[in-house]
N, C-alpha and C positions, 0 to 999 in steps of 0.2 A: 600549602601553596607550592606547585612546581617551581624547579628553577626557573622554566620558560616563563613563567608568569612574573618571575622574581627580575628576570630581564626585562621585560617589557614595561614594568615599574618605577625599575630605573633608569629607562630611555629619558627620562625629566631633567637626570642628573646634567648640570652644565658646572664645571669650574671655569672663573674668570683667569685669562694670565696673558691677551695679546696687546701690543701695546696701542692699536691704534682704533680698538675694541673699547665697550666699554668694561670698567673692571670693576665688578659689581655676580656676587655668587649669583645664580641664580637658584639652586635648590629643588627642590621635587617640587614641579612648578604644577598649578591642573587651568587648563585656562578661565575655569570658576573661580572669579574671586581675587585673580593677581592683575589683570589686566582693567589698566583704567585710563592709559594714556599712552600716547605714542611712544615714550621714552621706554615703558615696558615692554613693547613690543622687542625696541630696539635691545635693550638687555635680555630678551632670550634670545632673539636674534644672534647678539654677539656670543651668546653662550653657545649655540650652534655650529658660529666658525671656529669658537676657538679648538673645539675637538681635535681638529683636522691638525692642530701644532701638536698634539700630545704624542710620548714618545710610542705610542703605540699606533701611529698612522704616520705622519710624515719627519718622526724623531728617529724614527729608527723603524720598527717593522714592519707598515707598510713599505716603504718606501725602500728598503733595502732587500726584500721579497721579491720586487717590481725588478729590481736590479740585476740578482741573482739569477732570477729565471729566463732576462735576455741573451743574448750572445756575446755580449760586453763584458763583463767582468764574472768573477768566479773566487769563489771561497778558499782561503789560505787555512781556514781553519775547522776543525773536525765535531763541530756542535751539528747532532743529528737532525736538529730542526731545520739548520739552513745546509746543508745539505743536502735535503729532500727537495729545497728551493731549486738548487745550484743544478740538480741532476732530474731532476722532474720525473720525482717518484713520491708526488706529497702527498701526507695522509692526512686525514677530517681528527689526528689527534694534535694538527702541528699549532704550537702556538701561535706562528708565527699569521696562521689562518685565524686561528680564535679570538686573538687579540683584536686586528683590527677589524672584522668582523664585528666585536661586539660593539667598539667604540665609534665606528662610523651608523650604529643603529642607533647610540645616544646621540650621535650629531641630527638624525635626520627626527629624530623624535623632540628635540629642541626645537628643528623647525616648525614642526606643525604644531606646539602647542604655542609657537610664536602667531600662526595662522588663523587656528583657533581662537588663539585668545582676540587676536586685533577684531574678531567680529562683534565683542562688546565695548571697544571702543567707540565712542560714540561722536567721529571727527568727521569730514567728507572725505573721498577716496581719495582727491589731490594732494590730499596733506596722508593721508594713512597708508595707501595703497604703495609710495616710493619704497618706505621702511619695509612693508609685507613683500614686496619683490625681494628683498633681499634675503631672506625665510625660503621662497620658493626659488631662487637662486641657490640658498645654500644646501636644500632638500635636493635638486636639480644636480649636484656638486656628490655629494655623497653616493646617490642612487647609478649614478655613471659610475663611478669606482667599482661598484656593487656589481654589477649586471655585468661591464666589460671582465673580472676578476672570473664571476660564479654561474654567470649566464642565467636561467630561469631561478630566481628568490620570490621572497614575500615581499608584498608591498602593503603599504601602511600609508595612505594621507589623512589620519587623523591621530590624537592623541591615544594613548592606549587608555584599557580602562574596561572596554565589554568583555563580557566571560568569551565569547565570541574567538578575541584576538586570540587569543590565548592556545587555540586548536589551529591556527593560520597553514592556509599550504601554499604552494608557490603559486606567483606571477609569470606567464612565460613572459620570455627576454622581451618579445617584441610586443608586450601590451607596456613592460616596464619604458621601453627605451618611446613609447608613444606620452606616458604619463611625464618622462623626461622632457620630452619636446615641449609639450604645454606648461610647464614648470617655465621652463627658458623663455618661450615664447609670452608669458603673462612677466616675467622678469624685465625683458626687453623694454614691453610696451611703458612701464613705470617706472625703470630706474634714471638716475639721472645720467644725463649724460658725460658730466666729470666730478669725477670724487677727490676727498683732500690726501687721501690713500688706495695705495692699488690694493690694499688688501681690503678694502669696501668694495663690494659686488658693483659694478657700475654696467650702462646700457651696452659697452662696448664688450665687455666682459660674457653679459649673456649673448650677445651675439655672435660674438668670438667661439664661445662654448655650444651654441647651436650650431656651427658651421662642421666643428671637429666632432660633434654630436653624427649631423648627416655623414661625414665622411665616413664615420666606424659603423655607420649605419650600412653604408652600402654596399660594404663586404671587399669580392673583387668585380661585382658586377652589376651592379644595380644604378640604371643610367639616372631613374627619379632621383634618386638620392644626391648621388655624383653633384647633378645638377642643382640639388639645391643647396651642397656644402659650397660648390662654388660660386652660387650667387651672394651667399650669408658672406663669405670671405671676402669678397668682391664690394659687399657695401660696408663692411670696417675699413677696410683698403681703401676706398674711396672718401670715406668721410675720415681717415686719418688725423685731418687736421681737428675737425671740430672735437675728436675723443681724446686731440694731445697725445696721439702715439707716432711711433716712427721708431726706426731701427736705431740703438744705441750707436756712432762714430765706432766705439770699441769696446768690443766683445768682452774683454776683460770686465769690463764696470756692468755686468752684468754677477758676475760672481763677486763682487765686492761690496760687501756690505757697508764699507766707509762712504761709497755714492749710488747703491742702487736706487735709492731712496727718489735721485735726482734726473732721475733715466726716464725716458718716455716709453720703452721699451717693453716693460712689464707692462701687462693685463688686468690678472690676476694674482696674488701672490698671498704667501702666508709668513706673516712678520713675525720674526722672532726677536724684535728687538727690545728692549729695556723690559726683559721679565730675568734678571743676573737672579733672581732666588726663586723662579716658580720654577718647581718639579714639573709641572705639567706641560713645560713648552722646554725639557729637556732635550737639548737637539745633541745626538750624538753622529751624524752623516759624519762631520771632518773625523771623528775620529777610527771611525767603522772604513773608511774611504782613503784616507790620506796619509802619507808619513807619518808617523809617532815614535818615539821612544829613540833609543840610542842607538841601535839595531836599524833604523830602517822598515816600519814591519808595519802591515793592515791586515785588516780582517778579510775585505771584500777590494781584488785587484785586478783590474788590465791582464787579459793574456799579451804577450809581445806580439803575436798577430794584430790585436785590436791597436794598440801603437803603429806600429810598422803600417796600418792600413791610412791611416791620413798622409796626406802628401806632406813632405819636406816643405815650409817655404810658409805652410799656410795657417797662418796665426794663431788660428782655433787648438790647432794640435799643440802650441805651445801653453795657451790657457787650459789647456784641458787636463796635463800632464805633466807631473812632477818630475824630472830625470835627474836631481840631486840633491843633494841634505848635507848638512853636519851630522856627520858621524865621530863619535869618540872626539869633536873639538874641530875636527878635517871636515871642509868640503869636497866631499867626493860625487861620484856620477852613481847613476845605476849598476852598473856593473860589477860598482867596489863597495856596495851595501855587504854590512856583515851578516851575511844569512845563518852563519854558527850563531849569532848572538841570542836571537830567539827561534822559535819552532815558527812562526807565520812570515819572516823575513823571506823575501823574495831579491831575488834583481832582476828585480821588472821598472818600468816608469810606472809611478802610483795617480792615482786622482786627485787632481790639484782643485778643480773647481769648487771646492768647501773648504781647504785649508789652507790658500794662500790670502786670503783677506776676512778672515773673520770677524773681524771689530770688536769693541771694547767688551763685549761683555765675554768674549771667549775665558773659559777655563783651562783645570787643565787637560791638555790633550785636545785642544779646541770644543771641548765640550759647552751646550749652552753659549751658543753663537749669535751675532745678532744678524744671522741673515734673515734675507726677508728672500723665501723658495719662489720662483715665477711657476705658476701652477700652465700659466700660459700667457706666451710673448709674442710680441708683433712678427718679430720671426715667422712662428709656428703660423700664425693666420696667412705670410705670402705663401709657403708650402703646401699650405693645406689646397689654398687656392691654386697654385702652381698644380698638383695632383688632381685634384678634378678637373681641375682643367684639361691636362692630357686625355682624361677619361672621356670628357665630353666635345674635344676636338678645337678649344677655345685657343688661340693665337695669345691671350697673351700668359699662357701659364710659362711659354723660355721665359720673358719679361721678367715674372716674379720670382722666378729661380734663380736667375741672377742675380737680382737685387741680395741677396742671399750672399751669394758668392762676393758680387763686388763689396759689401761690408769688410768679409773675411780677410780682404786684400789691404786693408787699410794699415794692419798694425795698431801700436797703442801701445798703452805703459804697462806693462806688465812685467816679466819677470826673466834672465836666461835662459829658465829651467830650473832656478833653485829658489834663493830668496833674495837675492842682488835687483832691487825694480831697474829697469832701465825702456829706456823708449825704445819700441821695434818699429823699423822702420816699414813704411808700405811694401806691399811683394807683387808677385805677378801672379801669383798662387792663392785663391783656385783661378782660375782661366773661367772665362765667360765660356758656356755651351753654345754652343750652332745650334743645336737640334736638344729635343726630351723626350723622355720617354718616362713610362712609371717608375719602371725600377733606378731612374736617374734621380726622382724625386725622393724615392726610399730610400737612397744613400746618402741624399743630401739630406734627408731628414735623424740618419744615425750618425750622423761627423756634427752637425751642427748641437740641433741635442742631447748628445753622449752622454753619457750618467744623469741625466736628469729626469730620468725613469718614467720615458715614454716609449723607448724601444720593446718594451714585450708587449704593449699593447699594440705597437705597431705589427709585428710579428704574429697575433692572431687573428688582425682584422683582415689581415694579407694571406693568412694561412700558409706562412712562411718555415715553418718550426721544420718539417723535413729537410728543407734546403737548408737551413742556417745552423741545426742542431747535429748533419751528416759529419761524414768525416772529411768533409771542405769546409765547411764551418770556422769559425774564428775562434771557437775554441775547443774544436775537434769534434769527436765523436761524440754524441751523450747518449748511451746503451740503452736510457732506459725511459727516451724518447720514446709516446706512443700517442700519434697526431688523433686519435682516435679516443682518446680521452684526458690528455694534457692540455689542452687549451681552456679546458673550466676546470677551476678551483674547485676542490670540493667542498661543499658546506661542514660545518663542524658536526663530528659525528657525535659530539654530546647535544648538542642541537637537536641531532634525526632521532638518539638515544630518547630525546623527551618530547619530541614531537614527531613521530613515524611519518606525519606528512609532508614534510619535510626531505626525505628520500627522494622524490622525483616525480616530475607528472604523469 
């Protein structure tokens, strides 16, 4: 039996470990024979989302890949894998590609034998079909990761199992990103529309995800599309009240895992809270990200252009950025970080957004955290709306970009810049815009989301990377930028090693 066959085997494989999930193994599941009642559905279901917390997606390699390869932060440290991330010259042998790769193929292979199986359930759609949205939600979730990352892959909507899969060649993008739409789109229709957790797929959620779906859909140009991320965004926006979303008061309690909980804010999100002994929802961001150690020192940090580019005054930059620590017993600034002490110390401002409120299950080094990651926030839905808006000549996308802005101005309890909390008072900063433009929205979309590792996807759906990777770039030059075939990942080349059709169509 090939590898590839040995992969597609173990697409069944789910470990339980999130908390608001059910927590129950689920096993090399076949949907012969396991499925007999809603509850089953729901435990592969659950085994499907949880993937997505494993440190090999959103624990750390995903998510810190996504990082590395925007114009925001950059690697302090000399591992060859993230590296290739940092400088965009990755090869089909990087882990950092294989990893998540494989495990976002056992998320989406959970799904469907969640889909599969609910067909022998024998209950009416009203009662069945809510739980099966949430399966073609979470298939819907992984396959966008996939296709915006690798561009044309294989696609799968059944469980594996025929000699068939086994020889699989690629999908192109735009039959994948069609099969995604009606994922979302049969999501929409069934889910409910408010869940006891935002890390339950809910109606708002696939809507939300359709809207940002059309928007990456339509490149820089494409008015269909434009037009329908704006209207998707437009009827979350509108129906606000009925989904219990609306913008957090303060930004801060967005990165705070002691109240994100309590936030209308989040959409979507991936909870890492009370798993303090599962491996599998080992979350290492605060420590890859933020302060550590006696020294001062991270893995993956802020150039001081990307600092310096938020305005003075304006909240966000203060949540977003650590500018002091105890050192050696001393609270000191950036500046006076001991960079002798380790080889990764910097004095730069580090990422505070994962290590200034980690909550109780934090270890050490803030490892195993109990955030709960916003996969997508009511923010993002005004933006998105705000941006096609522009595209399609609509009056109120200033409206929603503001809204944005005047948040920012509020202030809120957060921090001086070290770990002293104190109340910041409101600002004037950002200033409301007069006028928009795209590229007003795309800045407003990298100051508000900064590390939350939506900027490189932003960057290729904009076909940004010449502009942002030259040598006016925020983090200078990158030599070994090449627009011509750095925007798609490349598949793992043990992959193409065992399946040559795999190579390319």
């Amino acid at each position: 039996m090939n590898t590839y066959k040995i992969l597609l085997l173990l697409m069944g494989l789910s470990i339980m470990g999130c908390s608001d999930l059910e927590e129950e193994p689920v096993g090399l599941l076949s949907p012969d024979g396991f499925f007999s009642t809603t509850q089953d559905i729901q435990t592969a279901v659950d085994g499907a989302l949880t993937h997505a917390i494993n440190e090999e997606i959103w624990g750390r390699k995903l998510s810190m890949s996504l990082l590395l390869r925007s114009d925001m932060a950059e690697l302090m440290s000399g591992q060859p894998y993230r590296a290739e991330m940092d400088m965009h010259n990755v090869s089909g042998d990087n882990e950092m590609v294989y990893d998540p790769w494989i495990r976002m193929w056992l998320g989406i292979s959970a799904a469907n034998n969640a889909i599969a199986g609910a067909e022998s359930v024998g209950v009416n759609e009203e009662v069945k079909n809510p739980v099966v949205a949430q399966a073609y939600f979470a298939r819907a979730f992984y396959y966008f990761h996939l296709v915006r990352l690798f561009g044309d892959i294989p696609y799968f909507d059944s469980p594996a199992g025929d000699e068939a899969d086994f020889s699989v060649g690629l999908t192109s993008e735009s039959e994948v990103y069609d099969n995604i739409i009606s994922d979302l789109q049969f999501a929409k229709t069934w889910l409910p529309t408010t869940v006891a957790s935002r890390a339950i797929p809910s109606k708002a959620a696939a809507s939300s995800y359709l809207a940002l779906v059309y928007l990456t859909r339509a490149g820089t140009s494409d008015m269909t599309y434009f037009q329908l991320a704006f209207d998707e965004a437009k009827e979350v926006i509108d129906n606000k009240g009925e989904y219990q979303l609306d913008l957090d008061p303060d930004f801060q309690t967005l990165f705070n895992a002691n109240k994100i909980d309590n936030s209308l804010e989040p959409i979507f999100a991936l909870d890492y809270n009370s798993v303090e002994a599962e491996d599998n929802a080992y979350d290492q961001t605060a420590p890859m990200t933020g302060i550590r150690g006696d020294s001062g020192w991270s893995v993956i940090v802020p150039s001081m252009a990307v600092y310096d580019s938020f305005e003075d005054g304006d909240y966000r930059k203060n949540v977003s950025f650590q500018t002091e620590a105890t050192i050696n017993e001393t609270l000191v600034d950036y500046t006076q970080f001991d960079i002798s002490g380790h080889e990764h110390a910097a004095n730069r401002p580090y990422i505070a957004k994962y290590t200034r409120y980690p909550g109780e299950f934090a270890r050490g080094d803030k490892r195993a955290t109990s955030h709960n990651y916003s996969m997508l926030r009511y923010a993002e839905v005004l933006l998105i709306a705000a941006e096609a808006g522009v595209e399609i000549g609509s009056p109120l996308a200033l409206g929603y970009l503001n809204e944005v802005r005047t948040r920012a101005r509020n202030g809120g309890e957060s921090t001086s810049g070290g770990y002293t909390e104190v109340t910041i008072a409101p600002s004037t900063v950002p200033a409301n815009l007069a006028s928009i433009t795209v590229a007003d929205v795309l800045e407003e979309r990298r100051i508000e989301l900064a590390f939350e590792c939506k900027r490189w996807y932003d960057i290729k759906r904009r076909q940004l990377g010449d502009q942002v990777f030259g040598s006016t770039g925020l983090e200078g030059n990158k030599s070994d930028w090449n627009s011509g075939v750095d925007y798609d990942t490349p598949i793992p080349q043990e992959e193409i090693d065992r399946n040559p059709n795999l190579g390319g169509l």
